[in-house]
C-alpha positions as a Markdown table, in Angstrom:
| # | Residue | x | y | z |
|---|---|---|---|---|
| 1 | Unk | 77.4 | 105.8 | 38.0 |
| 2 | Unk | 78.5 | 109.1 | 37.0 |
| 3 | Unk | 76.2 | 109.9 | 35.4 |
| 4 | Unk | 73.5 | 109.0 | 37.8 |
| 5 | Unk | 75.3 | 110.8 | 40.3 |
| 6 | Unk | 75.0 | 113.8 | 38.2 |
| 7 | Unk | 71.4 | 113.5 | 37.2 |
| 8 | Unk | 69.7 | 112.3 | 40.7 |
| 9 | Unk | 72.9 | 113.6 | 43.2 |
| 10 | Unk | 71.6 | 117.0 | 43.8 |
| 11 | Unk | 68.3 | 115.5 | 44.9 |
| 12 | Unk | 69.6 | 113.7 | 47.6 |
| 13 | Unk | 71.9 | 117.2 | 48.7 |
| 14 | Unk | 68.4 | 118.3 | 49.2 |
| 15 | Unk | 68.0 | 116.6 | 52.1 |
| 16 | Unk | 71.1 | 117.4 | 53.9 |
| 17 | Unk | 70.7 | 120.9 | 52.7 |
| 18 | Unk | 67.6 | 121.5 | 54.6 |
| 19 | Unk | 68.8 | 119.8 | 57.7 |
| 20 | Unk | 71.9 | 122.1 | 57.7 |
| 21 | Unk | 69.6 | 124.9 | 57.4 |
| 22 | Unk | 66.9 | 124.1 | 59.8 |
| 23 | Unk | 69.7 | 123.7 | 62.3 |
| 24 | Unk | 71.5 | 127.0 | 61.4 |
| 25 | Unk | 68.4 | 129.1 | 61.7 |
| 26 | Unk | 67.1 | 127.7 | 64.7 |
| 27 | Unk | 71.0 | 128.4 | 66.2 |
| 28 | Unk | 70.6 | 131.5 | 64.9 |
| 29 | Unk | 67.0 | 132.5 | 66.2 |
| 30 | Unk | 68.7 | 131.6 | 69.7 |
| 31 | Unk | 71.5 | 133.5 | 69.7 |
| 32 | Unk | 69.6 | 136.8 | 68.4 |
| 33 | Unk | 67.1 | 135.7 | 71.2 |
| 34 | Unk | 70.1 | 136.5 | 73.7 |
| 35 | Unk | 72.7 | 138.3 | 72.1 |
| 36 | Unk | 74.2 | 140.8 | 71.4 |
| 37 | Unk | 74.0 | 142.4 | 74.7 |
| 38 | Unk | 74.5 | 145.9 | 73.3 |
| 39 | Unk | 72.9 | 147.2 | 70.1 |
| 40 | Unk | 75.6 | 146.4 | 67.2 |
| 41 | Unk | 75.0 | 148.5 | 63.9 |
| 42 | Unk | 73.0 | 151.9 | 63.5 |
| 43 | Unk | 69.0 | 152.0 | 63.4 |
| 44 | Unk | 67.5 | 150.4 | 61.6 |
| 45 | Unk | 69.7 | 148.6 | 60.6 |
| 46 | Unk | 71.0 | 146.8 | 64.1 |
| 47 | Unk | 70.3 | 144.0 | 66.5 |
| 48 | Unk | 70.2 | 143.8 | 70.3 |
| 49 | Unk | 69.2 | 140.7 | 71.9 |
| 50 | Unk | 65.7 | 140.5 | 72.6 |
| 51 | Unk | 66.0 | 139.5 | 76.0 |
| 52 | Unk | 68.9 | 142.3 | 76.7 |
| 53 | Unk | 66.7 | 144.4 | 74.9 |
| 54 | Unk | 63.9 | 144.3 | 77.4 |
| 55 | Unk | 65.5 | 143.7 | 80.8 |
| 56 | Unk | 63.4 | 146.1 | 82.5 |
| 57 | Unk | 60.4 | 144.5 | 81.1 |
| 58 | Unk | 61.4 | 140.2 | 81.4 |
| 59 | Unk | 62.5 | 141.1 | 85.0 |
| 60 | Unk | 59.4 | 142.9 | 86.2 |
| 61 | Unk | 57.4 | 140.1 | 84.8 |
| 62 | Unk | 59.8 | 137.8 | 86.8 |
| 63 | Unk | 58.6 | 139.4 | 89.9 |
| 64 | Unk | 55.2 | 139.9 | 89.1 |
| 65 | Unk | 54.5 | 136.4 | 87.5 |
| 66 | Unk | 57.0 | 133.9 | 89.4 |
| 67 | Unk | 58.0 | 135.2 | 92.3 |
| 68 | Unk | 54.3 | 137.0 | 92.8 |
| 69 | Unk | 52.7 | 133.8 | 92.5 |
| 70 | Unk | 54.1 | 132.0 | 95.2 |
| 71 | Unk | 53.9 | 134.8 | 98.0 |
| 72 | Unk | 56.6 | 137.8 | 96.7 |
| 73 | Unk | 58.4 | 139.4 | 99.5 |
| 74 | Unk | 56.5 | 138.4 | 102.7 |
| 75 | Unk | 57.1 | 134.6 | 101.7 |
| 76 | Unk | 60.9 | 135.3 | 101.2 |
| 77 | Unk | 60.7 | 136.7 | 104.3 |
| 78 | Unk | 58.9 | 134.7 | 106.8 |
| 79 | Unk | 61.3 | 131.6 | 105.3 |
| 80 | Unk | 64.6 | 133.4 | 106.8 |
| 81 | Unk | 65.5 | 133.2 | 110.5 |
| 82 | Unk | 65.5 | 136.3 | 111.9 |
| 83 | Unk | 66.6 | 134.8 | 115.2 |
| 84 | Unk | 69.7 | 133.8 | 113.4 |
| 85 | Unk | 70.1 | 137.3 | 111.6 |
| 86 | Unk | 70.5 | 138.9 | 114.5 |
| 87 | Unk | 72.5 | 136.4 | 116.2 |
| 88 | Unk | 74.9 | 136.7 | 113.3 |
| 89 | Unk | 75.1 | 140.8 | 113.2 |
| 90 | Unk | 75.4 | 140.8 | 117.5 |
| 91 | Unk | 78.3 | 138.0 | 117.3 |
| 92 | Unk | 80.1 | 139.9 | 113.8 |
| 93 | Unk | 79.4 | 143.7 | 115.3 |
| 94 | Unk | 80.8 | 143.2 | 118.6 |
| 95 | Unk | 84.5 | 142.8 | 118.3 |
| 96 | Unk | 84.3 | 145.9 | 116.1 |
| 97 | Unk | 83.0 | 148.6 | 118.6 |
| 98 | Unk | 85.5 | 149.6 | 119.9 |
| 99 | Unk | 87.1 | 150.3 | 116.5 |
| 100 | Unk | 83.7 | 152.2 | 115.9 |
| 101 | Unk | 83.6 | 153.9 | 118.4 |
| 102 | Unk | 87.1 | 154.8 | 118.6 |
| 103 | Unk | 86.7 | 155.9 | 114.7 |
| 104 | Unk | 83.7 | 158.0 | 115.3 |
| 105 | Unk | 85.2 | 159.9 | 117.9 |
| 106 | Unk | 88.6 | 160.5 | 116.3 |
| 107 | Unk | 86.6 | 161.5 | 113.3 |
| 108 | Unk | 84.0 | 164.2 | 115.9 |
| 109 | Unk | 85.9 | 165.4 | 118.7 |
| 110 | Unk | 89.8 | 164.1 | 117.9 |
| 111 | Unk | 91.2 | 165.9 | 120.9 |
| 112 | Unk | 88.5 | 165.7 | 123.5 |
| 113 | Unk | 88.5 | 161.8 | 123.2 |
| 114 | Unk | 92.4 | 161.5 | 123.0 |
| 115 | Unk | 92.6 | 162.8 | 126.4 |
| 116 | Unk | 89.7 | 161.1 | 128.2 |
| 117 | Unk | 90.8 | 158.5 | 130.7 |
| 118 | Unk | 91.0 | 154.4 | 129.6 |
| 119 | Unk | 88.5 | 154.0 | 132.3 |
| 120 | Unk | 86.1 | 156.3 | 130.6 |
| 121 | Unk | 86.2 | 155.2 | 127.0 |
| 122 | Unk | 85.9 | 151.5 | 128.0 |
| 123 | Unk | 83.0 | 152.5 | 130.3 |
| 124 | Unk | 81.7 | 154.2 | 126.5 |
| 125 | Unk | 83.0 | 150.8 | 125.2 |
| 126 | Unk | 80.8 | 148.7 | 127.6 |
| 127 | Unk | 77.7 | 151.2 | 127.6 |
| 128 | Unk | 77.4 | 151.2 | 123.4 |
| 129 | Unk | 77.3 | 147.4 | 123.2 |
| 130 | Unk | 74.9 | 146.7 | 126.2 |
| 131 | Unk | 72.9 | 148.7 | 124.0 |
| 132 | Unk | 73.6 | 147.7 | 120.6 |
| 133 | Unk | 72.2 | 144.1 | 121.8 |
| 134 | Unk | 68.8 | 145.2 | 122.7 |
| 135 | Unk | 68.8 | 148.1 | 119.4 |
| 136 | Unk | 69.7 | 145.1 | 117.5 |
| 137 | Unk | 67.0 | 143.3 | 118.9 |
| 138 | Unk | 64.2 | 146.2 | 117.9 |
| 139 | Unk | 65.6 | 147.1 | 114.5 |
| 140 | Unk | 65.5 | 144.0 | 113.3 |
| 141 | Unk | 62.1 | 143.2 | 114.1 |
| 142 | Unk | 61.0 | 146.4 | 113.0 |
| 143 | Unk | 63.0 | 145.6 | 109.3 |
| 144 | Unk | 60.8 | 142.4 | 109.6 |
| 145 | Unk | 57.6 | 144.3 | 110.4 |
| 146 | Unk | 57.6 | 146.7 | 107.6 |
| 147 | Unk | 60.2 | 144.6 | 105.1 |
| 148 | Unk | 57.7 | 145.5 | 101.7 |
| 149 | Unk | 57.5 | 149.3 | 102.5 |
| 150 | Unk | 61.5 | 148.9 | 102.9 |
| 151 | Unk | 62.5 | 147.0 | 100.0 |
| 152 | Unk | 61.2 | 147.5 | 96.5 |
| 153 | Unk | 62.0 | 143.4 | 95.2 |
| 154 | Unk | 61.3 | 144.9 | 91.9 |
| 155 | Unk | 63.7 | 147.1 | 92.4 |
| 156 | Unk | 66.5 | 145.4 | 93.0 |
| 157 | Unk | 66.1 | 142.4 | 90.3 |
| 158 | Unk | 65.5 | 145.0 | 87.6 |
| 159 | Unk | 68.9 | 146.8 | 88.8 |
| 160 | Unk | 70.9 | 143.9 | 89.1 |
| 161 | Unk | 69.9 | 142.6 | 85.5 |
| 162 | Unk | 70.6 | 145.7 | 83.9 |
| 163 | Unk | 74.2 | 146.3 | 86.0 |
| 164 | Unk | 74.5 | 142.8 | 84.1 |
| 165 | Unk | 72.6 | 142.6 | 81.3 |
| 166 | Unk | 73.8 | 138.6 | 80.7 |
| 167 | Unk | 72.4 | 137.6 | 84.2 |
| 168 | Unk | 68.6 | 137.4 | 82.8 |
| 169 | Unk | 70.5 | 135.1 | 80.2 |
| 170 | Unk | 72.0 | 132.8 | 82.7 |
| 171 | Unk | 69.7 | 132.6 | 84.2 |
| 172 | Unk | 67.3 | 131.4 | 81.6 |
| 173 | Unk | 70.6 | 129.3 | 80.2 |
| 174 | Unk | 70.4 | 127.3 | 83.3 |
| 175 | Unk | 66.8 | 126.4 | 83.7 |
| 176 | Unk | 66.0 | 125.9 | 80.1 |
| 177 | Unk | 69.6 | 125.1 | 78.7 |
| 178 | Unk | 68.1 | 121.3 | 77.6 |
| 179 | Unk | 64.8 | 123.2 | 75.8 |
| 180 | Unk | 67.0 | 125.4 | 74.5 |
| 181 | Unk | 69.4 | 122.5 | 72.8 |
| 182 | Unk | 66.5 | 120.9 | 71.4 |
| 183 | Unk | 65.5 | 123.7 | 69.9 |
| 184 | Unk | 68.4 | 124.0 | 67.9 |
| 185 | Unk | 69.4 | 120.5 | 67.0 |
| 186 | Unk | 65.3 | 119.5 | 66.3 |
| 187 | Unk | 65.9 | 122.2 | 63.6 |
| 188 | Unk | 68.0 | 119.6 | 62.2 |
| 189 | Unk | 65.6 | 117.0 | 62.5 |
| 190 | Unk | 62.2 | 118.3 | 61.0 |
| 191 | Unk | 64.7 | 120.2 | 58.7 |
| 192 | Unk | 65.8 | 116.9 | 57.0 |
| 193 | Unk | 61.8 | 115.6 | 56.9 |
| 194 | Unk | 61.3 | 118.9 | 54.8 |
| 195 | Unk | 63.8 | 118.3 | 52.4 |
| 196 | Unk | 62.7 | 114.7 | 51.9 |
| 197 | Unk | 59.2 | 116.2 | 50.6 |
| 198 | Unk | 61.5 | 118.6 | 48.9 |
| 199 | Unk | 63.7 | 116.9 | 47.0 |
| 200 | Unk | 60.1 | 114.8 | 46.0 |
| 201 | Unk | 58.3 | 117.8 | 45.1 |
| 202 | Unk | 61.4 | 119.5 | 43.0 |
| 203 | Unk | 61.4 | 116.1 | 41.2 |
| 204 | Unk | 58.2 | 116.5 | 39.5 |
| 205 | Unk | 56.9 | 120.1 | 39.8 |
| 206 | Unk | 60.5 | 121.8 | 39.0 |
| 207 | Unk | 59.2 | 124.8 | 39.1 |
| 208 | Unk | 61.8 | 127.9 | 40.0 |
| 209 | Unk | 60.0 | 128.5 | 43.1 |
| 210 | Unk | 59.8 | 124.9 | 44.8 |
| 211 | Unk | 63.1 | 125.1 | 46.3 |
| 212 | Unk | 62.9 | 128.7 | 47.7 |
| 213 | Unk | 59.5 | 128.4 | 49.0 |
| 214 | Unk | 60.5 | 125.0 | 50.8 |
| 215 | Unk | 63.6 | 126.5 | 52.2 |
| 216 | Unk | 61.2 | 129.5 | 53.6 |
| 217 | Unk | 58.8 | 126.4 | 55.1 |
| 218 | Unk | 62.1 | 125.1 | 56.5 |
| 219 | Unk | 63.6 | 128.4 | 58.2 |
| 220 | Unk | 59.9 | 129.2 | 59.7 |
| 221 | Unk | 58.3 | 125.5 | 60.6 |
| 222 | Unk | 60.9 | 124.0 | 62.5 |
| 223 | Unk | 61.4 | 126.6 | 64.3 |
| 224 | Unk | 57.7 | 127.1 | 65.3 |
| 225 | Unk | 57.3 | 123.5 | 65.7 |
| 226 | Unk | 60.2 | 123.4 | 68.6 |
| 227 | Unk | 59.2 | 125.8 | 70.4 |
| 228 | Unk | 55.4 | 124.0 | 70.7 |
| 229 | Unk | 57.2 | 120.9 | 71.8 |
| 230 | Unk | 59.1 | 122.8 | 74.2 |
| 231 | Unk | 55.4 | 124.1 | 75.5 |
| 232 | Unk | 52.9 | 121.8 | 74.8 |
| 233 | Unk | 50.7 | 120.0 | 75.8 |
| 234 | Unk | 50.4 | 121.7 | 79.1 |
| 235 | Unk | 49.1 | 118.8 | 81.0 |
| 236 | Unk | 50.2 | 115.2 | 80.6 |
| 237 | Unk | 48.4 | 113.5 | 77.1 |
| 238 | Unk | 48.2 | 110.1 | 77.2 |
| 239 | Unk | 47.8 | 108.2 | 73.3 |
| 240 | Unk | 48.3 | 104.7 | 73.6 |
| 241 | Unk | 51.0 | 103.4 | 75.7 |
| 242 | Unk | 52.5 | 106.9 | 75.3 |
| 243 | Unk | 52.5 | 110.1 | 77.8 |
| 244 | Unk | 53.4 | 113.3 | 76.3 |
| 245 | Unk | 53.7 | 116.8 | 77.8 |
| 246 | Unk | 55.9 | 119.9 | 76.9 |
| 247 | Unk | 59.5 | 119.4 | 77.5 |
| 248 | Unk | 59.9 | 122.2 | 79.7 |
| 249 | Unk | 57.1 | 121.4 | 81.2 |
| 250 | Unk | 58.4 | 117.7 | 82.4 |
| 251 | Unk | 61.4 | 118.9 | 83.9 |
| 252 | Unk | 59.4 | 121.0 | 86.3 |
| 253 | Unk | 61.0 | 120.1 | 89.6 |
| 254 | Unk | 64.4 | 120.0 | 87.8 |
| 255 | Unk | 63.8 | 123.4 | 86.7 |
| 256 | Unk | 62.4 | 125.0 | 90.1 |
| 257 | Unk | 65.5 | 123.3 | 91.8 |
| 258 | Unk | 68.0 | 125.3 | 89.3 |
| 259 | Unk | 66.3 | 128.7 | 89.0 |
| 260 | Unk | 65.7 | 129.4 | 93.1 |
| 261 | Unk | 69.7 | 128.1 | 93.4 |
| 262 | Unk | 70.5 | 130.9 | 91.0 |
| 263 | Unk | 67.9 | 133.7 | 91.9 |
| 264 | Unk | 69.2 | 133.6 | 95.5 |
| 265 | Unk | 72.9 | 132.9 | 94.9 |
| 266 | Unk | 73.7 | 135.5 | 91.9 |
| 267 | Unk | 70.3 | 138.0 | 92.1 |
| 268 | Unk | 68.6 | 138.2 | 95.7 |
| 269 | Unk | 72.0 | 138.4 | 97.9 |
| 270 | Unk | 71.8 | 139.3 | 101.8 |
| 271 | Unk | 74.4 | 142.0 | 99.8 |
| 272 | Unk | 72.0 | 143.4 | 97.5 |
| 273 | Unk | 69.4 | 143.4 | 99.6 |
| 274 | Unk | 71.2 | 145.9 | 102.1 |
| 275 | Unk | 72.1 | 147.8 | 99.1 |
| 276 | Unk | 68.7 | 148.3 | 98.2 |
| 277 | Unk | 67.4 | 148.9 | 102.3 |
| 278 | Unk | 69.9 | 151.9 | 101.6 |
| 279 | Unk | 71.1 | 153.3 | 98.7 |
| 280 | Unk | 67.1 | 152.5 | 96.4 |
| 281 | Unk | 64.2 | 154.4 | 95.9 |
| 282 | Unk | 63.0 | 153.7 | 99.1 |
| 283 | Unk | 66.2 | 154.3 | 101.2 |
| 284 | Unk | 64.5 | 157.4 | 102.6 |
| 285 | Unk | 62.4 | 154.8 | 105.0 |
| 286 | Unk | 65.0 | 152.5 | 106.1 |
| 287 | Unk | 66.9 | 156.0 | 107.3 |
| 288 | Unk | 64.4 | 157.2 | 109.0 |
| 289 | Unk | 64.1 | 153.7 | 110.8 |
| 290 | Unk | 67.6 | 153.7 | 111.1 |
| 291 | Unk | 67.6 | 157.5 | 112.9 |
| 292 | Unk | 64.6 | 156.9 | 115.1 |
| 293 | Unk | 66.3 | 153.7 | 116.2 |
| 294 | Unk | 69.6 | 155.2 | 117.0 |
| 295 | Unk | 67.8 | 158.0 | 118.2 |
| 296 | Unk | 66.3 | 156.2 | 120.9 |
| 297 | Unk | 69.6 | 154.7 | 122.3 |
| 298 | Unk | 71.0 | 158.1 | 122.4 |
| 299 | Unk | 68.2 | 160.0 | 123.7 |
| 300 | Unk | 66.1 | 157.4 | 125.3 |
| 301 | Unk | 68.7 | 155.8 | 127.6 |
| 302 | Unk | 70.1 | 158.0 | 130.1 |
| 303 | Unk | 73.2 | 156.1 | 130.4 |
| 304 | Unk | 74.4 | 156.7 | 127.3 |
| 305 | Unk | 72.9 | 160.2 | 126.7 |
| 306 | Unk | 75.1 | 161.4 | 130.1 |
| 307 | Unk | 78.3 | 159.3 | 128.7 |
| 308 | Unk | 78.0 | 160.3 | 125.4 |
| 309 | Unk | 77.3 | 164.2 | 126.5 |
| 310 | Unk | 79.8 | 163.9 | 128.8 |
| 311 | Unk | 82.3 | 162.9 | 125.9 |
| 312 | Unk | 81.6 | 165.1 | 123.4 |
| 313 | Unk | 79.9 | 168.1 | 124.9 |
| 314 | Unk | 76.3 | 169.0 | 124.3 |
| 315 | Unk | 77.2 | 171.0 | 120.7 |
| 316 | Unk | 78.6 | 167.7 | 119.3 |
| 317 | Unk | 75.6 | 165.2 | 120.2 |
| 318 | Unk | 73.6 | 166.1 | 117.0 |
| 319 | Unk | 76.8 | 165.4 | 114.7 |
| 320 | Unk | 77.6 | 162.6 | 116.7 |
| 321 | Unk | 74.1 | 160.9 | 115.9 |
| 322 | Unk | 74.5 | 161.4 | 112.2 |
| 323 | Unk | 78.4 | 160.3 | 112.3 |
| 324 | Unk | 76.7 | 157.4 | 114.3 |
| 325 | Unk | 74.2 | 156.8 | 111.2 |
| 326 | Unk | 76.9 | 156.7 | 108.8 |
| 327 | Unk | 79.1 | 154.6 | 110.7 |
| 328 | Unk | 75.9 | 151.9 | 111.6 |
| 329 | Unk | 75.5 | 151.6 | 107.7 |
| 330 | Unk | 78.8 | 151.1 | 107.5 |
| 331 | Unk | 79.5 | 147.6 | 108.9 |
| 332 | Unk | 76.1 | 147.1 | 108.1 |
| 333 | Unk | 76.9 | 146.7 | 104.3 |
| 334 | Unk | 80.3 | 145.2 | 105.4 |
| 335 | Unk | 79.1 | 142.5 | 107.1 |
| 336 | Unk | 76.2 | 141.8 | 105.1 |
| 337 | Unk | 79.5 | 140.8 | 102.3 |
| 338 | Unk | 80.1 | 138.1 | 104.0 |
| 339 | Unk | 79.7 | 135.1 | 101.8 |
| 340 | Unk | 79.0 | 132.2 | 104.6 |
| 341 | Unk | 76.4 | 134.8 | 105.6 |
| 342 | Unk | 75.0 | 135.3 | 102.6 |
| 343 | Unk | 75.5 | 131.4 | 101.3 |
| 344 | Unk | 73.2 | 130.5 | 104.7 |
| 345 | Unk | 70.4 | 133.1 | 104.0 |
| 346 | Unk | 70.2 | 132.4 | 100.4 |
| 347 | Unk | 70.3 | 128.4 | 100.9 |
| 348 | Unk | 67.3 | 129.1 | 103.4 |
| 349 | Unk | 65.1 | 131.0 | 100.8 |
| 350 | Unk | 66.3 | 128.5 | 97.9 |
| 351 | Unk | 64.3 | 126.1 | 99.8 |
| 352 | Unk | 61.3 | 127.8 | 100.3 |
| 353 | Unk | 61.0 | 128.9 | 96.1 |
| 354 | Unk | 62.4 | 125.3 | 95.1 |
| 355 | Unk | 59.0 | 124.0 | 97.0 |
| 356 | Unk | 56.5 | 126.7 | 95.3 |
| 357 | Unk | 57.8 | 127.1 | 92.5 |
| 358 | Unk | 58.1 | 123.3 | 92.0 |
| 359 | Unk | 54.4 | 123.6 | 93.4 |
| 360 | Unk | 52.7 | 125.3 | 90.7 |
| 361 | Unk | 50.1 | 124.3 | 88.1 |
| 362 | Unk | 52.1 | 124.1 | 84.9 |
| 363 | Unk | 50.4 | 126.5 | 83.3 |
| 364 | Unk | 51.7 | 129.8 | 85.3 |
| 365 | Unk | 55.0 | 127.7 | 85.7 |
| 366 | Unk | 55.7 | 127.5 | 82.0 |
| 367 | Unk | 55.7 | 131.7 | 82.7 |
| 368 | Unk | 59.4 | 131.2 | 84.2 |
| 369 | Unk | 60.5 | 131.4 | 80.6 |
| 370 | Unk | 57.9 | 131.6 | 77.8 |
| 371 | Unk | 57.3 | 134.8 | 77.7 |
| 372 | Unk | 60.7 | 135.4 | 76.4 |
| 373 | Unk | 59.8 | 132.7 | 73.8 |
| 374 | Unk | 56.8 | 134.6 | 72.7 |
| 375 | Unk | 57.4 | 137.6 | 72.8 |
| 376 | Unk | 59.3 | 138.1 | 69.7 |
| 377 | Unk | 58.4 | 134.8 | 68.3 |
| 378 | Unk | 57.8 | 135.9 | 65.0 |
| 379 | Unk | 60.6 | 138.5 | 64.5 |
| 380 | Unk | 62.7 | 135.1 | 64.9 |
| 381 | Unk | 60.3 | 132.6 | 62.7 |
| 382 | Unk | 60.2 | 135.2 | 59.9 |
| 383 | Unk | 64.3 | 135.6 | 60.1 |
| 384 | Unk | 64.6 | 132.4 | 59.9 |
| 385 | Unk | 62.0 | 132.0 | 57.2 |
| 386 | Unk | 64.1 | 134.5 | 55.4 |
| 387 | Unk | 67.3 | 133.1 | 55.7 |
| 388 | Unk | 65.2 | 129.4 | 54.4 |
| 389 | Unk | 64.3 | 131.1 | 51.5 |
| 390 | Unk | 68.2 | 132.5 | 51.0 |
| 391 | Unk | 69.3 | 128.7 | 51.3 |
| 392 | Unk | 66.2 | 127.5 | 49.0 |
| 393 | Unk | 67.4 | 130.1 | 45.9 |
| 394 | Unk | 71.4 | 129.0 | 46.6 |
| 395 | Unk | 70.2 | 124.9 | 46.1 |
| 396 | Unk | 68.7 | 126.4 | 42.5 |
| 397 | Unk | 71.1 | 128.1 | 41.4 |
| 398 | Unk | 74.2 | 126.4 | 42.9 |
| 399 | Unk | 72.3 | 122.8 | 42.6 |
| 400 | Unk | 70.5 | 123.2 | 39.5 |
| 401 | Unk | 71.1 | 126.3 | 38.1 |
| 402 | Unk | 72.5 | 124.7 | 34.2 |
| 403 | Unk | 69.1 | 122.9 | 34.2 |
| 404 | Unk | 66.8 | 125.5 | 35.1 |
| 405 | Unk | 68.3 | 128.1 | 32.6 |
| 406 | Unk | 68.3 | 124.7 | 30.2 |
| 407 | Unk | 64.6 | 125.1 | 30.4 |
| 408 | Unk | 63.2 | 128.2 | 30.4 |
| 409 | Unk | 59.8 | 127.3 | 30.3 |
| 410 | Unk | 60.2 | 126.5 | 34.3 |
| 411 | Unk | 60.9 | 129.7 | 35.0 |
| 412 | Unk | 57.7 | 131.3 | 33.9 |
């Protein structure tokens, strides 16, 4: 027995070898698919992730591809409310005018409004929110009117994935987190059916280079070979009794469900958004709406302009309409924190992407994701073809290294 297990037991380690390995290199082609999120090491000789790597580029594609394809901004926003948007700010804002205005004119003209009369300042109280509701009522649908020239969607995905760089991983972990286990465990799998032909062709052609070369066809094929399961077919094949389709693909409405919970709830927040209106590359437009509207009120309105003049004096109302600006964005961005707010408005769009995205012909579906498959596909098959090859020249020598060197012939 010992001495069968010494002639024939390193043939059936083959086996086991190349499952081992087919597993580790498909674990590893994943984790250098997402990590490290910073470059470790010094060029050349370094990793990043690939997908931290490219942010700017995954996330623009997310836009243009995804989100693009099933209406883009105008879709997002005809699916919110924006009865219930205003209703929220006009029922949040009111209780805090008074502290508004009380700050803004501490802040302006301290003295002058310390000595007004009650009567008066709650007259100013009174005037500003009678107003407010009917600014509200403009600015809003003036926000809805002219929402793409405001808000640069690209914008604010790209910047919120590289603030984070592990967001564009989670979310990819949690609409392809079952695609991505198969990819590594099948590594296991096909791994073990190539060192089954292995171990058969090392038994009669034991040549030096058998083992290495299978352990290269080991580190590149099964990895290669997951990722078309994962992919293909596109559409539903039928053979026999049997339907097959990609395994991404199949999970399609499971998918959709999963990525719009996580887009809205983590990326496209009523929070971000604001931030964007105001502090992105657009800002300059959203002020200018913001100053014409506030504008209007103070200039427009009679009422107000003689209350507000008659507070402050003529030689304060121009400071007073920037304080005012300030002040509006403000509790603007305050409010817009709030996270029953922003858990409403985000449940509302979920639904709306959920539906399209669930919607879509798999073939610009399967874009969710693949692109971050493919687009460094082979840096990762050939690593792991590499690292085969490593694991293939370890089984000769560790395995069968006393035989080889026993006959030299092989090794020519």
């Amino acid at each position: 027995m010992n001495a069968w297990l010494s002639a024939y037991g390193g043939y059936l380690l083959i086996p086991f070898i190349a499952a081992a390995a087919g597993w580790g290199t498909n674990w590893l082609a994943i984790k250098m698919t997402f990590y490290p999120l910073e470059y470790v090491g010094k060029f050349p000789f370094g990793w990043r992730g690939v997908v931290p790597s490219r942010i700017r580029k995954f996330a623009t594609g997310m836009v243009d591809t995804t989100i693009g394809r099933i209406g883009g901004l105008p879709a997002m926003v005809e699916a919110i409310d924006m009865n219930e948007v205003k209703a929220y700010f006009l029922e949040s804002a009111t209780p805090m005018i008074p502290e508004a205005v009380h700050g803004l004119m501490r802040e302006q003209r301290r003295v002058m409004w310390e000595n007004l009369p009650a009567p008066t300042k709650k007259l100013v109280f009174q005037v500003v929110e009678m107003e407010m509701r009917e600014g509200i009522d403009g600015l809003t649908e003036d926000i809805h009117d002219h929402f793409e020239r405001l808000l640069d969607l690209r914008e604010l995905v790209v910047r919120k994935c590289e603030e984070n760089p592990d967001l564009l991983n989670q979310m990819v972990f949690a609409c392809a987190s079952k695609e991505l286990r198969f990819l590594v465990f099948s590594g296991a799998f096909f791994g073990f059916g190539f060192g089954v032909v292995q171990a058969l062709v090392w038994f009669f052609v034991p040549q030096w280079w058998v083992l290495p070369f299978f352990g290269f066809l080991v580190g590149t094929l099964t990895n290669w070979i997951a990722i078309q399961l994962i992919f293909t077919p596109l559409e539903p094949k039928k053979f026999g009794p049997f339907t097959f389709q990609g395994l991404f693909l199949k999970r399609q409405k499971e998918i959709s469900e999963e990525f719009s919970r996580v887009f809205t709830e983590d990326v496209l927040t009523a929070k971000e958004v604001v931030h964007t209106l105001v502090h992105g590359a657009r800002s300059d437009r959203t002020m200018a709406l913001l100053r014409a509207h506030i504008s209007e009120i103070m200039e427009n309105k009679l009422v107000v302009q003689l209350v507000t003049q008659t507070a402050v004096g003529p030689e304060g109302y121009a400071d007073l309409k920037d304080a005012a600006l300030e002040k509006a964005i403000q509790y603007t961005e305050e409010l817009a924190e709030d996270k029953d707010f922003n858990r409403e408005q985000a449940r509302v769009v979920q639904v709306m992407l959920n539906e399209r995205i669930s919607a879509q012909p798999p073939a610009e579906f399967q874009d969710l994701v693949r692109p971050i498959f493919h687009e460094d596909e082979w840096i990762l098959v050939a690593i792991g073809g590499a690292l085969g090859a490593l694991v293939g020249w370890g089984q000769l020598v560790l395995l069968f290294g006393e035989r080889v060197l026993a006959s030299g012939a092989n090794w020519t």
